[in-house]
C-alpha positions as CSV (number, residue, x, y, z in Angstrom):
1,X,71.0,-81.7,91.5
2,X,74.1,-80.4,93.2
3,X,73.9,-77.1,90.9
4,X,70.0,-76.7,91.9
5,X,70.8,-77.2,95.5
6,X,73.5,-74.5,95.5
7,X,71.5,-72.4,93.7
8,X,68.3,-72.1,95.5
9,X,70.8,-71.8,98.6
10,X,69.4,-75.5,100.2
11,X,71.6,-77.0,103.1
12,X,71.2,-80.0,105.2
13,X,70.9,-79.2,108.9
14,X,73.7,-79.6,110.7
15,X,74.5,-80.2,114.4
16,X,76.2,-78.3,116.8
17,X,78.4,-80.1,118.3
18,X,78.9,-79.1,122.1
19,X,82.5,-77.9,123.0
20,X,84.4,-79.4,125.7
21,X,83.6,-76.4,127.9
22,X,79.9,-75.8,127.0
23,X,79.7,-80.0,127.9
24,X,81.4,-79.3,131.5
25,X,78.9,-76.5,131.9
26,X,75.8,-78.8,131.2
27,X,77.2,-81.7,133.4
28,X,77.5,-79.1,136.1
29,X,74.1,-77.5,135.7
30,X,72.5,-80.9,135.7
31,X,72.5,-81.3,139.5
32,X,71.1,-78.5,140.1
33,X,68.1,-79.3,138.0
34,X,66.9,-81.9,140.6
35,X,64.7,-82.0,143.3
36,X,66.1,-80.9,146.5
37,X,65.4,-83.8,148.3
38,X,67.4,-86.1,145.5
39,X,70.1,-83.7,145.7
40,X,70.7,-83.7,149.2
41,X,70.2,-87.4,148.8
42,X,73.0,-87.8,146.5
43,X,75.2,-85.3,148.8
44,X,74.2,-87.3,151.8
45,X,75.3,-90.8,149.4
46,X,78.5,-89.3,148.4
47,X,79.6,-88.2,151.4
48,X,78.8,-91.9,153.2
49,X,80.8,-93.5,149.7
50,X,83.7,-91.5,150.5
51,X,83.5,-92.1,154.7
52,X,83.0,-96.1,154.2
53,X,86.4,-96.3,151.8
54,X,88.0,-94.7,154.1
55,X,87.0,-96.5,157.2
56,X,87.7,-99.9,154.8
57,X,91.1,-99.0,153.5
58,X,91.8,-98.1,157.5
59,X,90.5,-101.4,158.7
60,X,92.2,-103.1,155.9
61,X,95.4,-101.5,156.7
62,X,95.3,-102.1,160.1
63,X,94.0,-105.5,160.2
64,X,96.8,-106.3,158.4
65,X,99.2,-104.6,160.5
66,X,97.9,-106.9,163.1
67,X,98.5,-110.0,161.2
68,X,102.0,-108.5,160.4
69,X,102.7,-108.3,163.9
70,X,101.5,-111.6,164.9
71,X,103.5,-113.3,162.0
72,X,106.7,-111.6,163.3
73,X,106.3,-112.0,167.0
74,X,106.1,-115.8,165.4
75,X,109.3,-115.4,164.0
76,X,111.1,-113.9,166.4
77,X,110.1,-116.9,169.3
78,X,111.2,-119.4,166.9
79,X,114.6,-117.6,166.2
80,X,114.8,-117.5,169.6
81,X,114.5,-120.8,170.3
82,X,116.7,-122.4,167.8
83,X,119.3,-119.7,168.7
84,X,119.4,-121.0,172.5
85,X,119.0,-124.5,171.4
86,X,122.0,-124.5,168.5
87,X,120.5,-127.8,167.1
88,X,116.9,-128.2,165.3
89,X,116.6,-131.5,167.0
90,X,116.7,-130.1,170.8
91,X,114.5,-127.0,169.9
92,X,110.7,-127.3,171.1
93,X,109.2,-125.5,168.0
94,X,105.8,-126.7,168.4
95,X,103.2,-128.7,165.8
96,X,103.6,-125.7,163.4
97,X,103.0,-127.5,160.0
98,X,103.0,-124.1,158.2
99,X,106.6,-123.4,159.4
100,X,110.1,-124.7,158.1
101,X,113.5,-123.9,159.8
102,X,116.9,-124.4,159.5
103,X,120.3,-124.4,161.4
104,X,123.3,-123.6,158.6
105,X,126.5,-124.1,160.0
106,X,129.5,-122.4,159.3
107,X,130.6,-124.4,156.0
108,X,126.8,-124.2,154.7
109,X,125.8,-127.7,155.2
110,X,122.4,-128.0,157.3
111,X,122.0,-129.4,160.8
112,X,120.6,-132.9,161.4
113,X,116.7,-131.9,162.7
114,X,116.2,-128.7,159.7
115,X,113.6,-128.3,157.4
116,X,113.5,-129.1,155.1
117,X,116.6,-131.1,155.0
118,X,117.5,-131.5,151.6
119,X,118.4,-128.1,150.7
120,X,118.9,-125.0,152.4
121,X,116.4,-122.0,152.4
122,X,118.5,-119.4,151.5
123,X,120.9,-118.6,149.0
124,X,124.5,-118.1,148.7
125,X,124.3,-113.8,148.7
126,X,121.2,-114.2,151.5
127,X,123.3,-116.6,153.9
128,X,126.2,-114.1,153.5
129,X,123.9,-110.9,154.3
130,X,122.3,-112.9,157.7
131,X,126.0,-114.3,159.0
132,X,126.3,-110.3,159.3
133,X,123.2,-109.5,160.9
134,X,119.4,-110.1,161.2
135,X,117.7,-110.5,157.9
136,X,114.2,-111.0,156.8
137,X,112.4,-111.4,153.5
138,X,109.4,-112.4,151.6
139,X,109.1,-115.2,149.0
140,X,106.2,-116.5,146.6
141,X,106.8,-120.0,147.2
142,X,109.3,-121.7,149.7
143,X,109.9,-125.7,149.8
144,X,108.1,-127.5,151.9
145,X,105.4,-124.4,152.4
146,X,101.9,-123.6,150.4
147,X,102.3,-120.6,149.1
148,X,104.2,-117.4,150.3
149,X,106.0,-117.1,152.8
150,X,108.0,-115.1,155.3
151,X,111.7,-115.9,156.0
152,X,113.8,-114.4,158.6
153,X,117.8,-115.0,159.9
154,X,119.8,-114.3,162.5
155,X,123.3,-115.5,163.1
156,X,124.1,-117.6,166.1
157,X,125.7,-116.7,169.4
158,X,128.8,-119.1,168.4
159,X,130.2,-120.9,165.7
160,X,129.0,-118.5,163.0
161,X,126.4,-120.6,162.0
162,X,122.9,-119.0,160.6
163,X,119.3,-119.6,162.1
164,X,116.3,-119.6,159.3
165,X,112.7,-119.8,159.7
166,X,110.0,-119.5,157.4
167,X,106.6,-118.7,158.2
168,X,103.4,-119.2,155.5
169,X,101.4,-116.4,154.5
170,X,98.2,-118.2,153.0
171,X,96.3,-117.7,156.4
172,X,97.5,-114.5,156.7
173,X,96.2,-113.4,153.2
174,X,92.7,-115.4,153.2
175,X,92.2,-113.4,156.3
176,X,93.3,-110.5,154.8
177,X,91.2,-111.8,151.4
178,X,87.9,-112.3,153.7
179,X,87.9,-109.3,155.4
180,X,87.8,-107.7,151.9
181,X,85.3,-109.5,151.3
182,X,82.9,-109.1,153.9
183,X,83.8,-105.5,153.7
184,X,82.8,-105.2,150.0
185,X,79.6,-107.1,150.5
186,X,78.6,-105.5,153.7
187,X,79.4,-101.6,153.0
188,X,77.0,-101.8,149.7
189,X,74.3,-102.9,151.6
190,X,74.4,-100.2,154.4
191,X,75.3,-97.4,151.8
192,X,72.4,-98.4,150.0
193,X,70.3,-98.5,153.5
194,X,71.6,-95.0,154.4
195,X,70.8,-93.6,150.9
196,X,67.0,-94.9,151.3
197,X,66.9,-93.6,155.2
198,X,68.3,-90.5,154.0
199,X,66.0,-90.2,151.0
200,X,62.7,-91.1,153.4
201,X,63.9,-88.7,156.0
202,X,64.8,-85.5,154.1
203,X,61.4,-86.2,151.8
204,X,59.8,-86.5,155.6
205,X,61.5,-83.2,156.4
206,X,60.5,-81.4,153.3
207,X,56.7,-82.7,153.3
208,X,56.0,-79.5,155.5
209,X,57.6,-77.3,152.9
210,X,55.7,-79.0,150.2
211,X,52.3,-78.6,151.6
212,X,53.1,-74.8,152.9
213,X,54.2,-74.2,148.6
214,X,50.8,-76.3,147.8
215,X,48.9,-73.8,150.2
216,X,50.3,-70.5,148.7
217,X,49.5,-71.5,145.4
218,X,46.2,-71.8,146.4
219,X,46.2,-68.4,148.3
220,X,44.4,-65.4,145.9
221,X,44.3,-61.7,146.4
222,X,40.0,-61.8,146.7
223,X,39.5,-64.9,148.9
224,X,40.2,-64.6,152.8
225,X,43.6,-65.2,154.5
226,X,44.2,-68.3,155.1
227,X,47.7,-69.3,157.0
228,X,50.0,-71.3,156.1
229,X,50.0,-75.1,158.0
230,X,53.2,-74.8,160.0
231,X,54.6,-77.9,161.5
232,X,54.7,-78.1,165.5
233,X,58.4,-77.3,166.9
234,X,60.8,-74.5,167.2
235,X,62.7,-75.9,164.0
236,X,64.0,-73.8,161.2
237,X,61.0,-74.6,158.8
238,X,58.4,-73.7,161.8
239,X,60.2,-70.4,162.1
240,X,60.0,-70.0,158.2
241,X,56.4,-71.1,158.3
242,X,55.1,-68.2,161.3
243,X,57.7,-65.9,159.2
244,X,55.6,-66.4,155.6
245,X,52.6,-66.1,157.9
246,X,53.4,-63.0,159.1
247,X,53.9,-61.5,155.8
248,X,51.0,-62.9,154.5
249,X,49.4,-61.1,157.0
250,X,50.9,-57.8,156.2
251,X,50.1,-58.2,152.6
252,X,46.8,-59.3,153.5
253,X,46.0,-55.7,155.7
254,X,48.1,-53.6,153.1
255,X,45.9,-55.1,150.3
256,X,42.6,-54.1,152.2
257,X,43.8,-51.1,153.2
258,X,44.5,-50.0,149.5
259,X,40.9,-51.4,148.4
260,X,39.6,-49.6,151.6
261,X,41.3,-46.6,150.6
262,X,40.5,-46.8,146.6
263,X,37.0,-47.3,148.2
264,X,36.7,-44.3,150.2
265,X,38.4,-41.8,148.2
266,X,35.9,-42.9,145.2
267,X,33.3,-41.9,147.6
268,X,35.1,-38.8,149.3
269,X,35.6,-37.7,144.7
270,X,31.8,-38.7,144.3
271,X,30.0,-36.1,146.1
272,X,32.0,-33.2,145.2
273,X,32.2,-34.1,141.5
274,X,28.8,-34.7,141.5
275,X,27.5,-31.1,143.2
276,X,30.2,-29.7,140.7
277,X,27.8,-31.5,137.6
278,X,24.6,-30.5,139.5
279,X,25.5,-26.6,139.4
280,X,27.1,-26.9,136.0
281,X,24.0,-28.4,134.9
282,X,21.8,-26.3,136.3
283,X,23.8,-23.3,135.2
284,X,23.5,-24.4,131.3
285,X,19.7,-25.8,131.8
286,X,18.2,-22.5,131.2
287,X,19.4,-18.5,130.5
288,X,20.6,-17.3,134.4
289,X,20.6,-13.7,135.4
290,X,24.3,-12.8,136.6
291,X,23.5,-13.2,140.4
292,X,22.4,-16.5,140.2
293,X,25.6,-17.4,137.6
294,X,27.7,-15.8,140.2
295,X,26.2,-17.5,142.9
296,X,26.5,-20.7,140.8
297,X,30.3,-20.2,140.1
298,X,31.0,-19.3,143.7
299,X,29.4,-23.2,144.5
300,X,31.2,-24.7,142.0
301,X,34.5,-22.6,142.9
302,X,34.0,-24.0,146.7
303,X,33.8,-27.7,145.3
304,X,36.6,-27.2,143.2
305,X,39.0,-26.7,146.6
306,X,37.7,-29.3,147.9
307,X,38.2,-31.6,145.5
308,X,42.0,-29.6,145.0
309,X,42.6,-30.0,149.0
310,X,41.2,-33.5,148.7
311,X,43.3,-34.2,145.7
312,X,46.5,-32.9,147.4
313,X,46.2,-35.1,150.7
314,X,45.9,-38.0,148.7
315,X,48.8,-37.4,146.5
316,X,51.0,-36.4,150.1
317,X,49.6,-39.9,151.5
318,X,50.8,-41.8,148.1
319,X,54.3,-39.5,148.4
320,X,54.7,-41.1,152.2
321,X,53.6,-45.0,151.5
322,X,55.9,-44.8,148.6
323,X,58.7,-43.9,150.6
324,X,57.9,-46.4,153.0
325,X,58.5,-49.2,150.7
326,X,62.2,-48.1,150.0
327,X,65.1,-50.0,151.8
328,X,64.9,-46.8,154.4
329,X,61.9,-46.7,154.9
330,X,61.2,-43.1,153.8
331,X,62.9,-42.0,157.4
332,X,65.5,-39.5,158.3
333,X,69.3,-40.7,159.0
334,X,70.3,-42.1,162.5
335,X,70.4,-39.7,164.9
336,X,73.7,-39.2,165.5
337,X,74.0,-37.9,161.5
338,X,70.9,-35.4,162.1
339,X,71.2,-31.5,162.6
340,X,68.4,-30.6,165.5
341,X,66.2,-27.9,165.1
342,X,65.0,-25.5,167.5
343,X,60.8,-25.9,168.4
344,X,60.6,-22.2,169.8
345,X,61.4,-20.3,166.8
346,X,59.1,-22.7,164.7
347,X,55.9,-22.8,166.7
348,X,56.0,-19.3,167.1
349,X,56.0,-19.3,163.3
350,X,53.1,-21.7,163.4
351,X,51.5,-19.9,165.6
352,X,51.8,-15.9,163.3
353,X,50.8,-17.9,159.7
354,X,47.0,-18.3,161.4
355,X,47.0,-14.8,162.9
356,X,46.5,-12.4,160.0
357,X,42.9,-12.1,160.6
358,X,42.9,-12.7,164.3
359,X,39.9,-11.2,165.9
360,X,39.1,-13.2,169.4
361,X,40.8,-16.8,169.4
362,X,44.0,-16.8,171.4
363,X,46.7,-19.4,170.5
364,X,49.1,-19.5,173.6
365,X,52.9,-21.2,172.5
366,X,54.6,-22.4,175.6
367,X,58.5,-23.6,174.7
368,X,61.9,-23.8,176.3
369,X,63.9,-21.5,174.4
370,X,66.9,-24.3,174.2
371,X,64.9,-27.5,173.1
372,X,65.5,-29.1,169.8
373,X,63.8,-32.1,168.3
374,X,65.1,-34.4,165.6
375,X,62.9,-34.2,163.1
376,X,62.6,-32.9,159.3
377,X,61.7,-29.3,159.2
378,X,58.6,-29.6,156.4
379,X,57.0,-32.7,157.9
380,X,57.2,-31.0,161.6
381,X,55.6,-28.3,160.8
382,X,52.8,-29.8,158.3
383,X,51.6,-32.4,161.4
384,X,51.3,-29.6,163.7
385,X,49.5,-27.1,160.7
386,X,46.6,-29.9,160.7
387,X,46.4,-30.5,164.5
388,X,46.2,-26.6,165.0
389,X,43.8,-26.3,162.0
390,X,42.0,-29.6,163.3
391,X,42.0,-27.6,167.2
392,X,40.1,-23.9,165.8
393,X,37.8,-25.5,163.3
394,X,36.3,-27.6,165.6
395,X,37.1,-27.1,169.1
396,X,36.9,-23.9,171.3
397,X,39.4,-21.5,172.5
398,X,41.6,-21.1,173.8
399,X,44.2,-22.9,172.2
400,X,47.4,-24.1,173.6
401,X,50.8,-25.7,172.4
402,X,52.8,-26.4,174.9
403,X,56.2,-28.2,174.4
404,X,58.5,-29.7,176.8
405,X,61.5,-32.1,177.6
406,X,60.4,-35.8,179.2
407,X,57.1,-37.0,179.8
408,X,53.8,-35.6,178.7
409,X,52.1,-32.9,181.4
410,X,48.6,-34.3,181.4
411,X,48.3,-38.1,182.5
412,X,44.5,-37.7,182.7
413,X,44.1,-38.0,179.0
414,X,41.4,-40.7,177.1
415,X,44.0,-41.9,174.6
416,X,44.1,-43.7,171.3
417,X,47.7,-43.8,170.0
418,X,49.1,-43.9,166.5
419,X,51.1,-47.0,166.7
420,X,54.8,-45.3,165.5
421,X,56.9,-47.6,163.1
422,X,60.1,-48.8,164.2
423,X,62.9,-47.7,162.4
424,X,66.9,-49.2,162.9
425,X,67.8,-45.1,163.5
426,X,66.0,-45.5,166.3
427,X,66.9,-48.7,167.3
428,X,70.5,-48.0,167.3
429,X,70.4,-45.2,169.7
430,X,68.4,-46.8,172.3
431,X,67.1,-44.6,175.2
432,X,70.1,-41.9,175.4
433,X,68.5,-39.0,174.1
434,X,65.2,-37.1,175.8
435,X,61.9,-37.2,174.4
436,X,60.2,-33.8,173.1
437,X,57.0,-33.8,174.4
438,X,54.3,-31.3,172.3
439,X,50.8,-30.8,173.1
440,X,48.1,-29.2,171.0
441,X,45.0,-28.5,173.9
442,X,41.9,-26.7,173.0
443,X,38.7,-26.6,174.7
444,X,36.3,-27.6,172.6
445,X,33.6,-30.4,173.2
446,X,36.6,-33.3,172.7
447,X,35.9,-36.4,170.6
448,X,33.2,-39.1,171.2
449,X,35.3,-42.0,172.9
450,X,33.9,-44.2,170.3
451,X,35.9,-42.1,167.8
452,X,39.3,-42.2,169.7
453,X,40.2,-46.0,168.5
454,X,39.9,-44.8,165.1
455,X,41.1,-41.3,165.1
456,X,44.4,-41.9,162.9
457,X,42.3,-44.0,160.2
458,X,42.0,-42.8,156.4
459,X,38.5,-41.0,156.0
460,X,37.6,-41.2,159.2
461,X,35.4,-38.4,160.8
462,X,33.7,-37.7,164.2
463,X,30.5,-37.0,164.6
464,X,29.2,-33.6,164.0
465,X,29.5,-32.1,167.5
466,X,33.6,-32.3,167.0
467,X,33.3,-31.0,162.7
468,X,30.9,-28.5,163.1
469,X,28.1,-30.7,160.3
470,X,29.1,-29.4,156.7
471,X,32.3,-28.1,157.5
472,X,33.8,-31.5,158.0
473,X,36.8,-32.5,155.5
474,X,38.1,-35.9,154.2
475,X,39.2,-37.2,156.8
476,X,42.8,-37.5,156.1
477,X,44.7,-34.9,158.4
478,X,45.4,-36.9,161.5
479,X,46.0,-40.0,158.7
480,X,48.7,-37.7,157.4
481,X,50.2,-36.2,160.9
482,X,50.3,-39.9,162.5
483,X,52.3,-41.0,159.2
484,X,54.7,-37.9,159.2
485,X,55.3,-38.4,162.7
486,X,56.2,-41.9,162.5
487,X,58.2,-41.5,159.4
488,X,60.2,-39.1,162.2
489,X,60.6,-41.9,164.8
490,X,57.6,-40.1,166.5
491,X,54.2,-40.7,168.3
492,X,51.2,-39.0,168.3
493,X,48.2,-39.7,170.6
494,X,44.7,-38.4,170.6
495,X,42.6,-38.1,173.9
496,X,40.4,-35.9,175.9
497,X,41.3,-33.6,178.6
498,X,38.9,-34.1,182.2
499,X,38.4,-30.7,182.0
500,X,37.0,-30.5,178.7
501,X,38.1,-30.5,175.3
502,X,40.5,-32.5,172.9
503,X,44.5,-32.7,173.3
504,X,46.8,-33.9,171.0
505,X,50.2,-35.1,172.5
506,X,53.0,-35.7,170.1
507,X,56.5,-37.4,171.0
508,X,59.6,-37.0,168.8
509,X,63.6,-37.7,169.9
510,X,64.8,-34.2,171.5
511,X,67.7,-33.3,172.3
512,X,69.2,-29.8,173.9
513,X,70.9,-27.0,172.7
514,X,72.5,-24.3,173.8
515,X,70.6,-21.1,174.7
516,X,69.7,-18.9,171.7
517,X,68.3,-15.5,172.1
518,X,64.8,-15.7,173.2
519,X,61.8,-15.3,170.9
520,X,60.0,-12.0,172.7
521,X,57.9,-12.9,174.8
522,X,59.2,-16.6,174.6
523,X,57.1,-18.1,177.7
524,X,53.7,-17.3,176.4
525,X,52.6,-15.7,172.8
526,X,48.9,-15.1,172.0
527,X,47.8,-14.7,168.5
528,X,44.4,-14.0,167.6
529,X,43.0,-16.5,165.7
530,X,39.5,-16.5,163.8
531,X,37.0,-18.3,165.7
532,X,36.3,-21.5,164.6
């Protein structure tokens, strides 16, 4: 059997017994496995053990101090009287039944009156010791005395004689021995009430906690926000409470804006696939001469860009929420660590790239030539590309962009703002730099007032006055300037002017610089612009 079982390679399980070290670490880990209320429980238990020994040993302790004190102070009157009395006879000692005293004269032999008087208290090396000087002592039994005692001599005045008294210590150790007692039986108890209070009142504490965790489990991505049940107060678990709440709320809106978006851009890829099919499929139907194939190509070239120009605003609106959930925030440095750049020099660039086919549209740039903004050069310059794209497609001419240092030029203005995110760069340098003001005017018939509250929405479009009918896009650009902007520490509003026509008013931190050479003809510049 032993041959088989080595051969086929058989082995009895074996145990693996836990080192000293991998034991410690299992002890410690225990804790930590229980609830939270148990554990601050036992906390809260140990913490009350180690208080009530201490305030025992110190009551203990000084208790009997006390009874130390009030066994000498005994002493020392009774010393004191048989020192000015000489003779244990004369010496009003009082009915102390507990006490025994002596008078040793100076050949040894005991007064008439001591006690007891048949031998003397102390011995030969002790009598010598308190001839020279006070001398005091304890004892576990002294004649004539139950139980311990306390002895203490002095030497008399004259004579050299020796005064002794003894003092019992039995009532001075069954207080001692009851106060132990009481202490031991009491402290249990209230340690043991404190421990229940404790548990009951962090469990009552934590009940708020529980049902907030019961109600988040229950919370699911398709069912309607419901908000966590915060406790009344101003306490740390309300605060936590309104805090979850809040970002349930966040998630909540981010979650329906992605749906929302997933849903419109399905639609906004439907219709422009689907014309593509419809003139493929007409195309292969039947034999086409080569006008109407060219014709048909043309068609399906013209949905192609659009579905290329849609598929490129989505991607830059994925590129900018992406880089809003990083620990940044997708935003530029603090100010202090940014290089300005000049607006003049760029919106007169802005304002050539639409001229090469300018016929009767006049953009008019209006800039100091020494104001800066804070701002990345790309993003700047693709918000203002859709505003002035947005401005001759669908308004009139002419067209102005005007930029300036402080507060916007036209108050007048039907508003709907882009609320701008917060960011700590801007935060941390509060309200000591100017504001660059830029405004993008045109004259066109404005937006329906309706529209305004929901200008900087994803696939949002005005009515067909404002796009022009067909020509109308996605509705994405102003999505994508309000997002640059803010991931700028900017602003952008949308309103219409009194006079007619829809302005665009953007706000970003500015700064100045000083004076470069001037763009020719730096106060106004008109390019001719195709009309719209």
């Amino acid at each position: 059997m032993r041959a088989m079982g080595s051969a086929t390679g058989l082995r009895r399980p074996s145990r693996r017994r836990l080192s000293g070290k991998d034991a410690g670490r299992r002890w410690i880990a225990g804790p930590r496995r229980w609830p939270l209320r148990v554990r601050l429980t036992a906390a809260f238990t140990a913490a009350m053990t180690l208080l009530m020994i201490g305030v025992a040993v110190a009551t203990v302790t000084r208790f009997g101090d006390a009874l130390d004190e009030a066994v000498d102070a005994s002493v020392n009157s009774q010393l004191q009287v048989l020192q000015a009395a000489g003779d244990p006879r004369t010496a009003d000692l009082g009915a102390l039944p507990s006490n025994a005293h002596q008078v040793i004269a100076p050949d040894g032999s005991l007064t008439p009156g001591s006690i007891p008087p048949d031998g003397s208290l102390l011995t030969t090396t002790e009598l010598a010791q308190a001839r020279r000087g006070p001398w005091r002592a304890e004892r576990g039994s002294v004649p004539g005395l139950s139980g311990p005692a306390r002895l203490a001599a002095v030497p008399l005045s004259s004579g050299g004689g020796v005064a002794v008294v003894a003092v019992s210590l039995t009532s001075h150790n069954a207080s001692l021995a009851d106060l132990r007692t009481e202490l031991a039986t009491t402290f249990p108890l209230i340690l043991s009430v404190a421990a229940a209070g404790a548990y009951l009142l962090t469990a009552a504490a934590l009940r708020p906690v529980e049902r907030m965790r019961a109600h988040a489990a229950a919370v699911t991505s398709d069912g309607r926000l419901d908000p966590l049940p915060v406790p009344p107060g101003n306490d740390e678990i309300a605060r936590l409470g309104h805090t979850l709440n809040g970002m349930l709320t966040r998630l909540h809106d981010a979650l329906h804006r992605e749906r929302q978006f997933i849903a419109d851009a399905s639609h906004e890829l439907r219709t422009p696939l689907s014309l593509l099919t419809t003139e493929l499929e007409l195309v292969t139907a039947r034999p086409r001469s080569a006008g109407e194939l060219s014709e048909a190509l043309h068609s399906a070239l013209e949905e192609t860009h659009r579905l290329t120009r849609l598929a490129e605003d989505l991607l830059l609106l994925a590129r900018i929420d992406s880089t809003r959930g990083r620990a940044d925030g997708g935003r530029l440095p603090a100010l202090a660590l940014r290089e300005p750049i000049l607006l003049q020099p760029l919106l007169h660039s802005l304002a050539a790239r639409f001229t090469p086919t300018a016929t009767t549209t006049p953009v008019t740039v209006q800039c100091p030539a020494d104001l800066a903004v804070y701002a990345d050069p790309d993003d700047l310059d693709r918000a203002l590309s859709n505003l002035l794209h947005n401005a001759l497609r669908h308004g009139r001419p002419p067209v102005t962009i005007t930029a300036l240092a402080g507060r916007p030029s036209v108050q007048e203005f039907t508003t709907s703002a882009a609320e701008p995110l917060r960011s700590e760069s801007a935060a941390a340098d509060p309200g000591n730099r100017s504001a660059a003001i830029i405004e993008v005017t045109d004259c066109g018939p404005g937006f329906d007032p309706a529209f305004l509250s929901h200008a900087f929405e994803r696939f949002t479009r005005a009515d067909t006055a404002r796009t022009g009918g067909s020509d109308a896009g996605a509705g994405l650009g102003l999505a994508i300037t309000a997002s640059l902007l803010s991931g700028n520490d900017g602003s952008i509003t949308a309103g219409n002017r009194p006079t007619g026509g829809a302005a665009f008013t953007l706000t970003l931190p500015g700064a100045h610089l000083p004076s470069h050479p001037a763009h020719p003809d730096s106060a106004v510049t008109r390019s001719q612009i195709p009309p719209a």
